[in-house]
Predicted model as a PDB file, atoms N, CA, C, CB and O in Angstrom, pLDDT in the B-factor column:
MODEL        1                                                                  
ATOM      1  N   UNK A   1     132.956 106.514  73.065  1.00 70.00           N  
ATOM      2  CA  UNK A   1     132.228 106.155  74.264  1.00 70.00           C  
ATOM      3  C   UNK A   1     130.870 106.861  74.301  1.00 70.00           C  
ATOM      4  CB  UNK A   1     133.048 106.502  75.508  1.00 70.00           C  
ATOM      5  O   UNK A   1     129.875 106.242  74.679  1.00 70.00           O  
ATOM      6  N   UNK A   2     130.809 108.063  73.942  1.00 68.00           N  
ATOM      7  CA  UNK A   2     129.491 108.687  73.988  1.00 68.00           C  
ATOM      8  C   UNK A   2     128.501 108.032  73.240  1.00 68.00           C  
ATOM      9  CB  UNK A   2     129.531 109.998  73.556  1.00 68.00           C  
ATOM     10  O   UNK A   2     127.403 107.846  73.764  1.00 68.00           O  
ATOM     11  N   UNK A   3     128.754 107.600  71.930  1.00 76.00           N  
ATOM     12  CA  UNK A   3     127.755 106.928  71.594  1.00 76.00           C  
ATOM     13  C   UNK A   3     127.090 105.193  72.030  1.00 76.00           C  
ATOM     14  CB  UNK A   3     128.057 107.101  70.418  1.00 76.00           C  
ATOM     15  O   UNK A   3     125.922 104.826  71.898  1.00 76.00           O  
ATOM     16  N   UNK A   4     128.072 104.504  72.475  1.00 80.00           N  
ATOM     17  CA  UNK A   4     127.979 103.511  73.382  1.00 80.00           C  
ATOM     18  C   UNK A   4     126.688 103.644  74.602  1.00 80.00           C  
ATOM     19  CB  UNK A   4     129.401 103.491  73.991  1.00 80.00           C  
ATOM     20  O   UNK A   4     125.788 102.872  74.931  1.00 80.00           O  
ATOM     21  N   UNK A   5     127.202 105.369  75.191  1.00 77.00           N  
ATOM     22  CA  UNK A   5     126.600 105.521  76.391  1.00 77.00           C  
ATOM     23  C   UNK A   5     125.219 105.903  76.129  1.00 77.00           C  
ATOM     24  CB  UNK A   5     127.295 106.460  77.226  1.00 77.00           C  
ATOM     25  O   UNK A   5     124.341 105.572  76.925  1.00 77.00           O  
ATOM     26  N   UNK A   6     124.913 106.678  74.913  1.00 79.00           N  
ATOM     27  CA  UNK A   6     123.853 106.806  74.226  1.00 79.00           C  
ATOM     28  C   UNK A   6     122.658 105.704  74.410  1.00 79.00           C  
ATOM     29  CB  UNK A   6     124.324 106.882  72.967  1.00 79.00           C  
ATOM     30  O   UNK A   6     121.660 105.670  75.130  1.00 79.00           O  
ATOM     31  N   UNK A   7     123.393 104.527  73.111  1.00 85.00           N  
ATOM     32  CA  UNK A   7     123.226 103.190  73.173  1.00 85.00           C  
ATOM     33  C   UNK A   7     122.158 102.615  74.024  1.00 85.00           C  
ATOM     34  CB  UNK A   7     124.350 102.698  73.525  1.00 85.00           C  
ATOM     35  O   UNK A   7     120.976 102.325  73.837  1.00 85.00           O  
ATOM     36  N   UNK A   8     123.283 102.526  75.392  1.00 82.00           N  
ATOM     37  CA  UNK A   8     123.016 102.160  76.793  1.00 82.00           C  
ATOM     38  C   UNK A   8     121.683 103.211  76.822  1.00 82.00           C  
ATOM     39  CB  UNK A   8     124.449 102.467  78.022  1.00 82.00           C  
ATOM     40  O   UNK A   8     120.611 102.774  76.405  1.00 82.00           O  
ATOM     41  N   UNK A   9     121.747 104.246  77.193  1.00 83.00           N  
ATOM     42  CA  UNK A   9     120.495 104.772  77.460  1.00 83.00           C  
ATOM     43  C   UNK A   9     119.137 104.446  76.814  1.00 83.00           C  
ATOM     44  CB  UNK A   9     120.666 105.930  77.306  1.00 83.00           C  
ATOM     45  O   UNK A   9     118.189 104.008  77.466  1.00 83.00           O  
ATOM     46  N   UNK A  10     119.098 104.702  75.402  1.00 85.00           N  
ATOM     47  CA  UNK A  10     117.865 104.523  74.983  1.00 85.00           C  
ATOM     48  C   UNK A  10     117.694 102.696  74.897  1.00 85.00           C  
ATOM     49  CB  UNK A  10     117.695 105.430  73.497  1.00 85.00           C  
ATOM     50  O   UNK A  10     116.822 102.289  74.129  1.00 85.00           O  
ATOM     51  N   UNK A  11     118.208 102.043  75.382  1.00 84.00           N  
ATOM     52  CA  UNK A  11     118.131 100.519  75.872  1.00 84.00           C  
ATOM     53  C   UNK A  11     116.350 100.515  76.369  1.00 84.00           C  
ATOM     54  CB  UNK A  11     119.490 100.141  77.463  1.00 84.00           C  
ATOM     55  O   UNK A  11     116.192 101.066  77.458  1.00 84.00           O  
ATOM     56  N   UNK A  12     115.093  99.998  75.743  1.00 80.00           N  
ATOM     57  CA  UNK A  12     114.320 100.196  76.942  1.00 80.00           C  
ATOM     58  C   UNK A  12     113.539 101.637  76.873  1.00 80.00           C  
ATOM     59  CB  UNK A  12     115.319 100.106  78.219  1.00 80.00           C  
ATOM     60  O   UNK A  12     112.381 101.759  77.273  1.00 80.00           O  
ATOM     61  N   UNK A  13     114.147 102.489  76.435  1.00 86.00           N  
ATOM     62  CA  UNK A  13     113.994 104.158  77.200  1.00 86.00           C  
ATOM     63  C   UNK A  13     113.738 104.609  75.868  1.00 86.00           C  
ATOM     64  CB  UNK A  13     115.542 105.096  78.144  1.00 86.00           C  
ATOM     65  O   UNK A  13     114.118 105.774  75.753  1.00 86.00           O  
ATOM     66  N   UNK A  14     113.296 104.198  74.929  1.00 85.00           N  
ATOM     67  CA  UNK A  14     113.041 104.829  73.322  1.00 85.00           C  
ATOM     68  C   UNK A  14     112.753 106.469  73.265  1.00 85.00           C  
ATOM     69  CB  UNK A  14     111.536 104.040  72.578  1.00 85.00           C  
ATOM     70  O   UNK A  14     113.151 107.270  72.420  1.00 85.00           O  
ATOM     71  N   UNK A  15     111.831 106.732  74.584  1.00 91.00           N  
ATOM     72  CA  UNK A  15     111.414 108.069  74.473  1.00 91.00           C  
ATOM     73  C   UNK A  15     111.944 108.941  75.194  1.00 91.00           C  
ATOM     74  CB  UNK A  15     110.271 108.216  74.645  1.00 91.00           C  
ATOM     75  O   UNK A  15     111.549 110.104  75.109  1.00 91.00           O  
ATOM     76  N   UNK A  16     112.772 108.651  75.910  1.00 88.00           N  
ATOM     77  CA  UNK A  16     113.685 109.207  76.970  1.00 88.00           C  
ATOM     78  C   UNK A  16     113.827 109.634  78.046  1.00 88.00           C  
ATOM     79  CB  UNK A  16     114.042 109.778  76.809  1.00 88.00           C  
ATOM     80  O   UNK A  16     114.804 110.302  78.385  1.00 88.00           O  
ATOM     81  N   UNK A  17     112.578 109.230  79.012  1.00 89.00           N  
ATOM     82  CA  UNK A  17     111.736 109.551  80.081  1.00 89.00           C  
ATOM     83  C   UNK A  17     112.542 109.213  81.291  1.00 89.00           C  
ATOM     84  CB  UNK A  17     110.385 108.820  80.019  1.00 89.00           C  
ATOM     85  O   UNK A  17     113.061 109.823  82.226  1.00 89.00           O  
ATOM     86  N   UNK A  18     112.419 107.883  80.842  1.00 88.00           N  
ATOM     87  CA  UNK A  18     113.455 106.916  82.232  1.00 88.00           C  
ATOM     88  C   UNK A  18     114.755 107.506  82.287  1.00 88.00           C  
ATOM     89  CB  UNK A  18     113.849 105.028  81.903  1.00 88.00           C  
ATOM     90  O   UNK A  18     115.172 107.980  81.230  1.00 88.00           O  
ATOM     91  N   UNK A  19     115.543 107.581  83.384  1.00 89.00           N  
ATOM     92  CA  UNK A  19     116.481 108.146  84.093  1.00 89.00           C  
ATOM     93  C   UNK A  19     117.798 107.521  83.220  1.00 89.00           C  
ATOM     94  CB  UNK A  19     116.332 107.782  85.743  1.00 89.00           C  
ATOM     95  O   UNK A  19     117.954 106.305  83.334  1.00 89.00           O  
ATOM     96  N   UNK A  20     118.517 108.070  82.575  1.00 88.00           N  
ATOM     97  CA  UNK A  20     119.348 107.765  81.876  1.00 88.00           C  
ATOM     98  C   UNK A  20     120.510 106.592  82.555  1.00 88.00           C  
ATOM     99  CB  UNK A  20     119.790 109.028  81.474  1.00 88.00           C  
ATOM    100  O   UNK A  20     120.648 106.572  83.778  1.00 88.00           O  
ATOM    101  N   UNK A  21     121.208 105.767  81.794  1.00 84.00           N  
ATOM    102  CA  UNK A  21     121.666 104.530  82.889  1.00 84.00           C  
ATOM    103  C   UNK A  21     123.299 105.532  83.246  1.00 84.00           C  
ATOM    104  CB  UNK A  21     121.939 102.338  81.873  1.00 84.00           C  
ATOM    105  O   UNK A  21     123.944 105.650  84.288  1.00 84.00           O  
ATOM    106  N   UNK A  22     123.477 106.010  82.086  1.00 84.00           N  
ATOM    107  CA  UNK A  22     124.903 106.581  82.298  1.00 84.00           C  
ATOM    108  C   UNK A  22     125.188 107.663  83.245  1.00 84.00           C  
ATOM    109  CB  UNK A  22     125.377 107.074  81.103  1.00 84.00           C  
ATOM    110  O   UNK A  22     126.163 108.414  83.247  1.00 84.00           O  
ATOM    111  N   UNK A  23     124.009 107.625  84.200  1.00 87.00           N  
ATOM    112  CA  UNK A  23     124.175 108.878  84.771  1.00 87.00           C  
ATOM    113  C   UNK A  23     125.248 108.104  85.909  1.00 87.00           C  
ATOM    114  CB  UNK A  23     122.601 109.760  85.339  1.00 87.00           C  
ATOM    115  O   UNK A  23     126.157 108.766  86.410  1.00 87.00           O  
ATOM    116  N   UNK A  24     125.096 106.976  86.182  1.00 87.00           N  
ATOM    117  CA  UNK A  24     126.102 105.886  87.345  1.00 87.00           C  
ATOM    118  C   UNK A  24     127.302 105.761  87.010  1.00 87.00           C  
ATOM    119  CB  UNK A  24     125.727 104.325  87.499  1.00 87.00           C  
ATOM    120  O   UNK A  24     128.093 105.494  87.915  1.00 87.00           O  
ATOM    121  N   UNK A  25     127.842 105.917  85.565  1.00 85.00           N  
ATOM    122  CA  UNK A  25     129.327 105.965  85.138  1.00 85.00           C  
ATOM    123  C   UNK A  25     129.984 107.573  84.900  1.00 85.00           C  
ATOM    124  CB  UNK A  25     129.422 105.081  83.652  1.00 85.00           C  
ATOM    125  O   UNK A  25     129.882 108.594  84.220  1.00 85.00           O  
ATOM    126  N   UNK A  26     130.932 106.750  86.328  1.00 87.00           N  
ATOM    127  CA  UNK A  26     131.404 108.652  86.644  1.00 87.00           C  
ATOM    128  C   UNK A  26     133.021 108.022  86.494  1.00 87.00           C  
ATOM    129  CB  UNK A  26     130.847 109.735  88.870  1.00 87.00           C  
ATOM    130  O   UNK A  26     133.476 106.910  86.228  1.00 87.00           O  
ATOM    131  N   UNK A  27     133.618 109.372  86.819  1.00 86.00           N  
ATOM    132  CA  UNK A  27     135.348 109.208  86.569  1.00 86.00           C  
ATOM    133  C   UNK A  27     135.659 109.329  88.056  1.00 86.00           C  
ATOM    134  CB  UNK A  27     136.287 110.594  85.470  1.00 86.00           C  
ATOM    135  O   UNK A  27     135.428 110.239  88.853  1.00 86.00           O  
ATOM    136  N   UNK A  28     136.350 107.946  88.219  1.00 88.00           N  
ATOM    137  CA  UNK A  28     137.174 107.743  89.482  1.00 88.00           C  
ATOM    138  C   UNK A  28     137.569 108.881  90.727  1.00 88.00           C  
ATOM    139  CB  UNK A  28     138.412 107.319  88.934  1.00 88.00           C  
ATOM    140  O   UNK A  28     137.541 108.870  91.958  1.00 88.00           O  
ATOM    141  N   UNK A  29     137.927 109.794  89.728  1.00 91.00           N  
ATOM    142  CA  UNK A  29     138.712 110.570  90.381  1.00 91.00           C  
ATOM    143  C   UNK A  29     137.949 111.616  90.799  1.00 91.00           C  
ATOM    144  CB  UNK A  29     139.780 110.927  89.703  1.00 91.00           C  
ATOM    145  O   UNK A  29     137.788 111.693  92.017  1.00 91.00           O  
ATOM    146  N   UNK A  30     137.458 112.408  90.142  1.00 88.00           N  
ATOM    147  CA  UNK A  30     136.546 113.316  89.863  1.00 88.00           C  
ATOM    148  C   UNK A  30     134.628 113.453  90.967  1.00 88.00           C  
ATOM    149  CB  UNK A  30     136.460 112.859  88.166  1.00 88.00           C  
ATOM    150  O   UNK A  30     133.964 114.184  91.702  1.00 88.00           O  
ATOM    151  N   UNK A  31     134.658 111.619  90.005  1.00 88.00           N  
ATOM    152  CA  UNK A  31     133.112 111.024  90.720  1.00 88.00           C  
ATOM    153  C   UNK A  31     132.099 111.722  90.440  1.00 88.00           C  
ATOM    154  CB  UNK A  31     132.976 110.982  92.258  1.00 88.00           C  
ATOM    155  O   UNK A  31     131.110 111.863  91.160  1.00 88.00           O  
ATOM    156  N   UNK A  32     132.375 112.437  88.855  1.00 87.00           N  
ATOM    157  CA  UNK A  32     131.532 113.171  88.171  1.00 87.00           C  
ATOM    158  C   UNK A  32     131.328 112.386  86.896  1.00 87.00           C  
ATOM    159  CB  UNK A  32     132.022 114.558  87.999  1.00 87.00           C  
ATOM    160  O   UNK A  32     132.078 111.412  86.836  1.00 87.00           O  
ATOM    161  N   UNK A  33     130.482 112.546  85.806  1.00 85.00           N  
ATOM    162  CA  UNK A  33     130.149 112.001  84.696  1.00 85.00           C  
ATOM    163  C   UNK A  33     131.171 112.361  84.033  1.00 85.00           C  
ATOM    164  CB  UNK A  33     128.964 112.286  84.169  1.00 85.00           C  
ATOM    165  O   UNK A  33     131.758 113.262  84.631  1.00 85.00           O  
ATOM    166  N   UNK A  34     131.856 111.960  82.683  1.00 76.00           N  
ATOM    167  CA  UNK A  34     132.082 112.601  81.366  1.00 76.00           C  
ATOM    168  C   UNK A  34     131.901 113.533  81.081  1.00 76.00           C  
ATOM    169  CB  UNK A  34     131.698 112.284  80.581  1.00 76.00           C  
ATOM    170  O   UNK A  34     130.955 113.831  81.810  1.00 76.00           O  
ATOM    171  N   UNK A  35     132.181 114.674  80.268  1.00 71.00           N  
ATOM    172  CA  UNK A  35     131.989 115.953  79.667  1.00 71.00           C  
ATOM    173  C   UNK A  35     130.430 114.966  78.432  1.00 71.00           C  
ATOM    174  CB  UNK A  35     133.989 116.807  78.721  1.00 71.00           C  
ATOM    175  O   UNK A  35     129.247 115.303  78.476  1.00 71.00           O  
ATOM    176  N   UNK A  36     130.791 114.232  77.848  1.00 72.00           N  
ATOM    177  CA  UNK A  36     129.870 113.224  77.304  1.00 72.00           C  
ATOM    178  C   UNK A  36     128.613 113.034  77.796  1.00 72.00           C  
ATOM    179  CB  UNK A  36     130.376 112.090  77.364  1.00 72.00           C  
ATOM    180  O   UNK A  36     127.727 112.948  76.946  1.00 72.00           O  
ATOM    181  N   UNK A  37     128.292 112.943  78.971  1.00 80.00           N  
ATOM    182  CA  UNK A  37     127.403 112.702  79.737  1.00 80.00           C  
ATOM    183  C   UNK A  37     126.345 113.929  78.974  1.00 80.00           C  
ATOM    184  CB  UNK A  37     127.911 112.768  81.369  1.00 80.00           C  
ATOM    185  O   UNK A  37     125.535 113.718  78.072  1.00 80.00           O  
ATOM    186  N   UNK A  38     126.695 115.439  79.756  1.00 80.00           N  
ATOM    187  CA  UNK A  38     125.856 116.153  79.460  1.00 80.00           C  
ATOM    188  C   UNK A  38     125.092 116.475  77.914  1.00 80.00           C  
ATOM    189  CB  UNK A  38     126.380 117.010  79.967  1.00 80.00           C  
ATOM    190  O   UNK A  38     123.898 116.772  77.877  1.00 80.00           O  
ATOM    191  N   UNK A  39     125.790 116.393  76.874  1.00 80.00           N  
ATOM    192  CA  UNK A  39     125.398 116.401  75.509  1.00 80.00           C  
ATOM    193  C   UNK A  39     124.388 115.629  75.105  1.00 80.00           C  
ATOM    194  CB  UNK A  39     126.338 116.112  74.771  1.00 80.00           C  
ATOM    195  O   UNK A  39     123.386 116.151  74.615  1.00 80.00           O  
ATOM    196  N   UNK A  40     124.490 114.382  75.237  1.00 82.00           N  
ATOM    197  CA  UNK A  40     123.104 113.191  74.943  1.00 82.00           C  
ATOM    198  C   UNK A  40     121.710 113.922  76.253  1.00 82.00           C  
ATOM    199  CB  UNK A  40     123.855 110.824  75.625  1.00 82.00           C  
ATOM    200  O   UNK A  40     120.593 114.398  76.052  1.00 82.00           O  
ATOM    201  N   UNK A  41     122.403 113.711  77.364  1.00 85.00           N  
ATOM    202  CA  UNK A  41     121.279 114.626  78.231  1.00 85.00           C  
ATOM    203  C   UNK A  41     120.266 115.832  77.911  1.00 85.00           C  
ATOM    204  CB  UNK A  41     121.967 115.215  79.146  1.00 85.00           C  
ATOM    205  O   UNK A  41     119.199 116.060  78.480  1.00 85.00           O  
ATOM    206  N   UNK A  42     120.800 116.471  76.971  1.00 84.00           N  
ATOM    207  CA  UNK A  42     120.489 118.063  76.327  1.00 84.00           C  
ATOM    208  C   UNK A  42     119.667 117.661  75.249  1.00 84.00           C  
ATOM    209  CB  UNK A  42     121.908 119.072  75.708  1.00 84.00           C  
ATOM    210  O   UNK A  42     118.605 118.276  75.144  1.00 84.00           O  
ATOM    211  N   UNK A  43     119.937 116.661  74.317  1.00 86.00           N  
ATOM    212  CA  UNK A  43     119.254 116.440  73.540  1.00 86.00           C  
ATOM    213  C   UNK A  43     118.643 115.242  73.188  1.00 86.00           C  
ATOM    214  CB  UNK A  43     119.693 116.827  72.891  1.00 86.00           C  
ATOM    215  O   UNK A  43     119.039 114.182  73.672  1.00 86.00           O  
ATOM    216  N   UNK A  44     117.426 115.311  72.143  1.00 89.00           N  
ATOM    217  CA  UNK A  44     116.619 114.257  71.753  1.00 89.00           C  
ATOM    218  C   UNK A  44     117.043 113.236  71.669  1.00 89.00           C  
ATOM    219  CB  UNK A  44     116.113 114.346  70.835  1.00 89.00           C  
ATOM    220  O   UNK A  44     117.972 112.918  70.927  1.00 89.00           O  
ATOM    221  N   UNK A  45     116.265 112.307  72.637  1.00 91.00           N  
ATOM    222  CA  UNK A  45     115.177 112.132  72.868  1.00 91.00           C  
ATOM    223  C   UNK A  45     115.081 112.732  74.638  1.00 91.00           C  
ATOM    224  CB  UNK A  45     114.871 110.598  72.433  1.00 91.00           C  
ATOM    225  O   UNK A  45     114.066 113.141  75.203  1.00 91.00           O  
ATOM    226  N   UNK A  46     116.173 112.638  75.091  1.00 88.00           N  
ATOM    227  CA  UNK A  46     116.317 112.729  76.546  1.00 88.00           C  
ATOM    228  C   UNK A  46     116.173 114.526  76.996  1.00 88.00           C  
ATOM    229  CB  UNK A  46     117.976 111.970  76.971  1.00 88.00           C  
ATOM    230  O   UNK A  46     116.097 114.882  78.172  1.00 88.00           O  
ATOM    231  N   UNK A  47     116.161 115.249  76.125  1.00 87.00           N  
ATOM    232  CA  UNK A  47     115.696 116.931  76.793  1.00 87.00           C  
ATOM    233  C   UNK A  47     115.505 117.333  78.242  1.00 87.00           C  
ATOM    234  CB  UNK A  47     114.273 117.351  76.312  1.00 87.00           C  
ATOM    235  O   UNK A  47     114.479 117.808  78.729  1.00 87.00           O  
ATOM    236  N   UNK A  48     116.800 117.037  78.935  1.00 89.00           N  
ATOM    237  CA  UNK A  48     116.179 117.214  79.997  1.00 89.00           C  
ATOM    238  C   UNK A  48     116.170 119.013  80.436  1.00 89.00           C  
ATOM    239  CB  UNK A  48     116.898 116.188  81.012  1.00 89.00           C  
ATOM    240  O   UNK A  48     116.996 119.691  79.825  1.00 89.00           O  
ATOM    241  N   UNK A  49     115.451 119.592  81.248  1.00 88.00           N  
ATOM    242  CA  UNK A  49     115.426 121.091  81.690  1.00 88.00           C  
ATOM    243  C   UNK A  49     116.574 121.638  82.112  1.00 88.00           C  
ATOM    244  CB  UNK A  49     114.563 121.344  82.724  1.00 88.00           C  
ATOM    245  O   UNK A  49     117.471 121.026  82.692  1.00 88.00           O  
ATOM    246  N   UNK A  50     116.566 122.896  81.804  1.00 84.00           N  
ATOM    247  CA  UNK A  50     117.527 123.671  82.033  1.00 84.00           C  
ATOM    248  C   UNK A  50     118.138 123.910  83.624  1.00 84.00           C  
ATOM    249  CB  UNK A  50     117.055 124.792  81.445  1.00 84.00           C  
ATOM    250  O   UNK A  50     119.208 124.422  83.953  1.00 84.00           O  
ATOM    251  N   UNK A  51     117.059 123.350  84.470  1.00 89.00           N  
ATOM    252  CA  UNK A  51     117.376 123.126  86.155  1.00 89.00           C  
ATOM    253  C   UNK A  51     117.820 121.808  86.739  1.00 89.00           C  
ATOM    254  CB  UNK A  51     116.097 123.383  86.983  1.00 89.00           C  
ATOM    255  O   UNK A  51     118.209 121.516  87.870  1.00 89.00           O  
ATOM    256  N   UNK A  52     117.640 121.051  85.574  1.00 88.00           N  
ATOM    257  CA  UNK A  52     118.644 119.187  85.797  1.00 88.00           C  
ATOM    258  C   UNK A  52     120.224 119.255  86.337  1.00 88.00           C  
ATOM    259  CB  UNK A  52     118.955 118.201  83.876  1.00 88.00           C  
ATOM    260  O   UNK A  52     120.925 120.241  86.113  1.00 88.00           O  
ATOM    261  N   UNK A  53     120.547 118.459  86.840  1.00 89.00           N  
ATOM    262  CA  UNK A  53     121.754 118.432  87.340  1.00 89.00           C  
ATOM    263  C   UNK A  53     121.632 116.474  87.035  1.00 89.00           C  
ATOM    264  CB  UNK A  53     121.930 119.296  89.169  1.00 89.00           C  
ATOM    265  O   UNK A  53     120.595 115.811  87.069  1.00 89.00           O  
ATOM    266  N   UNK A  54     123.176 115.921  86.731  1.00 90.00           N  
ATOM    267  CA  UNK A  54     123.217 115.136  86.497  1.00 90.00           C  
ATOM    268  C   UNK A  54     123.172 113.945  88.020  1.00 90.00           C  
ATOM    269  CB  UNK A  54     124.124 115.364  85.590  1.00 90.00           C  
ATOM    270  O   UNK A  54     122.988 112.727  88.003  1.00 90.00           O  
ATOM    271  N   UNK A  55     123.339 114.580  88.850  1.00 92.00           N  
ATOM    272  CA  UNK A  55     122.726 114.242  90.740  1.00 92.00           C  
ATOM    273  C   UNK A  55     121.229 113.998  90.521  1.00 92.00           C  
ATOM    274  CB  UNK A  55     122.876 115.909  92.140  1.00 92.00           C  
ATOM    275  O   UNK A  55     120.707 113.161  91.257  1.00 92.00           O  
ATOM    276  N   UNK A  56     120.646 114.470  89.822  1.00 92.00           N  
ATOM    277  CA  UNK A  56     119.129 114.169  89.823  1.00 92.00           C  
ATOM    278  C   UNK A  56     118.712 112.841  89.525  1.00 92.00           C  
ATOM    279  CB  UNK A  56     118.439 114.979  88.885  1.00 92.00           C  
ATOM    280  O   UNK A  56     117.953 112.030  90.056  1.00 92.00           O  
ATOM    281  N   UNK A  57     119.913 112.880  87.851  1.00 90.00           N  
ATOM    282  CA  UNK A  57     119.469 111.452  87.189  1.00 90.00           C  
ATOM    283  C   UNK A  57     119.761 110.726  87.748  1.00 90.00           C  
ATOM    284  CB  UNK A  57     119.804 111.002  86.080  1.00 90.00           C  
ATOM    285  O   UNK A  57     118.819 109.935  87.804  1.00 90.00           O  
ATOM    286  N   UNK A  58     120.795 110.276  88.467  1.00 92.00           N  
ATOM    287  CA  UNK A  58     121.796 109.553  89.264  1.00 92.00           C  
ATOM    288  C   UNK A  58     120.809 108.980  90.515  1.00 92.00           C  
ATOM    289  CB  UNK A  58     123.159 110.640  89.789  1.00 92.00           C  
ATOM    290  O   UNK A  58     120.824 107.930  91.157  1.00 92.00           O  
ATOM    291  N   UNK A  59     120.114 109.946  90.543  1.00 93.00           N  
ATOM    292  CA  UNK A  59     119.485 109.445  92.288  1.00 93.00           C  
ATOM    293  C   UNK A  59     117.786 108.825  91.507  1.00 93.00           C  
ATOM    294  CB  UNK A  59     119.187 111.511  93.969  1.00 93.00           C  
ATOM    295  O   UNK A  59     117.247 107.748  91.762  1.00 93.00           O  
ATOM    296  N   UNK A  60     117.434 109.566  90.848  1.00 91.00           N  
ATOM    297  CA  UNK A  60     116.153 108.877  89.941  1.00 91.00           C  
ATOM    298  C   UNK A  60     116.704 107.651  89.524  1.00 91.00           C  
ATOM    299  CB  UNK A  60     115.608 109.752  88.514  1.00 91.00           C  
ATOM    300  O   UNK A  60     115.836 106.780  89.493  1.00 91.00           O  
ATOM    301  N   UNK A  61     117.850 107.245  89.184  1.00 89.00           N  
ATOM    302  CA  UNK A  61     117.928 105.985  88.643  1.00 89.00           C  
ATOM    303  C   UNK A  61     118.582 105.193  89.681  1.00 89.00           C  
ATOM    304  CB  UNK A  61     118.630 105.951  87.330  1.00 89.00           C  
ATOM    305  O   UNK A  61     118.612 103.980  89.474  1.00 89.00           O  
ATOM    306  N   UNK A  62     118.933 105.484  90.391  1.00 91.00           N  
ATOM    307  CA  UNK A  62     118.867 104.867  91.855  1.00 91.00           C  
ATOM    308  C   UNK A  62     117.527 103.895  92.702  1.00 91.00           C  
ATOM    309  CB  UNK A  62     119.029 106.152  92.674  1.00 91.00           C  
ATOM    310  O   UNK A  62     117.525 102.808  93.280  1.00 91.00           O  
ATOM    311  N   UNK A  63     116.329 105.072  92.375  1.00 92.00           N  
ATOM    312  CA  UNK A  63     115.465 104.825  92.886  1.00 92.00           C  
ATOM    313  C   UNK A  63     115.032 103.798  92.337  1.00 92.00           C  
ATOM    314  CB  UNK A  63     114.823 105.645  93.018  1.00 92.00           C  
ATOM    315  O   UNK A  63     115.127 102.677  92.837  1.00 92.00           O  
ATOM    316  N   UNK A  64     114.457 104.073  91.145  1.00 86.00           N  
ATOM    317  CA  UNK A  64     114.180 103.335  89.772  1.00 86.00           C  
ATOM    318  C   UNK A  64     114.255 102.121  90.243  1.00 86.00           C  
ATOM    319  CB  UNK A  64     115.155 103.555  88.510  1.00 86.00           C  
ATOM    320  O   UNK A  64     113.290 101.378  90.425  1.00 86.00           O  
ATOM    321  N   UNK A  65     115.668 101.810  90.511  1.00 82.00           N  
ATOM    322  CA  UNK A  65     116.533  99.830  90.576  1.00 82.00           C  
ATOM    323  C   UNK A  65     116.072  99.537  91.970  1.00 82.00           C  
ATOM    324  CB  UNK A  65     118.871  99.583  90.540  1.00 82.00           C  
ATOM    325  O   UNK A  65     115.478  98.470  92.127  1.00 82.00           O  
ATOM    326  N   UNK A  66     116.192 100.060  92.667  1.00 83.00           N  
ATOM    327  CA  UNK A  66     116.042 100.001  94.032  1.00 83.00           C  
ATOM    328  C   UNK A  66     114.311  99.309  94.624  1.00 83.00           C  
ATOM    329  CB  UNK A  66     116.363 101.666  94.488  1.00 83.00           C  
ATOM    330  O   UNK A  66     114.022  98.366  95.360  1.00 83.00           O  
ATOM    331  N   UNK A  67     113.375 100.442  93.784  1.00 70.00           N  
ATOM    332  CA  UNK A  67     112.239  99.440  93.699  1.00 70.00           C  
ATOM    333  C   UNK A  67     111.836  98.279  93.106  1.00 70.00           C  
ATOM    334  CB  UNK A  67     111.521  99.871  93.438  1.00 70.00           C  
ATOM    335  O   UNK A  67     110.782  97.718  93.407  1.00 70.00           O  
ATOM    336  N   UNK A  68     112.784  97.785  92.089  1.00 64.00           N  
ATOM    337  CA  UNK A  68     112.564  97.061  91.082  1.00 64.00           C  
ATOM    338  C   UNK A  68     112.695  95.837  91.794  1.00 64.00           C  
ATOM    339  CB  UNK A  68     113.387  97.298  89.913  1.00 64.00           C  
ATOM    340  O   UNK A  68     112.557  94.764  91.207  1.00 64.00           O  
TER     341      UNK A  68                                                      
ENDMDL                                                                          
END                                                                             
């Protein structure tokens, strides 16, 4: 699945800027991402900072669709 979700991300997003899509696929139960989630997040192309929380991406890519 991680690489799927990967996939999905750089869809579009080659450089990794745009708000990752997987930040919206969370676990039912939980209503948190994957342990998966954070790893592609950490690294290239997507680097995000050491003060990111995956609530950030989630609501940036919220916004994102929302204006669209």
């Amino acid at each position: 699945m991680t690489y799927l979700l990967k996939d999905v991300c750089l869809h579009h997003n080659k450089d990794g800027r745009a708000p990752m899509l997987s930040a919206i696929v969370v676990n039912k139960a939980s209503r948190e991402p994957a342990d998966q989630f954070s790893g592609p997040a950490r690294s290239l192309p997507f680097s995000r900072p050491a003060n990111w929380s995956w609530q950030d991406e989630q609501q940036q890519m919220f916004a994102q669709h929302r204006s669209e």
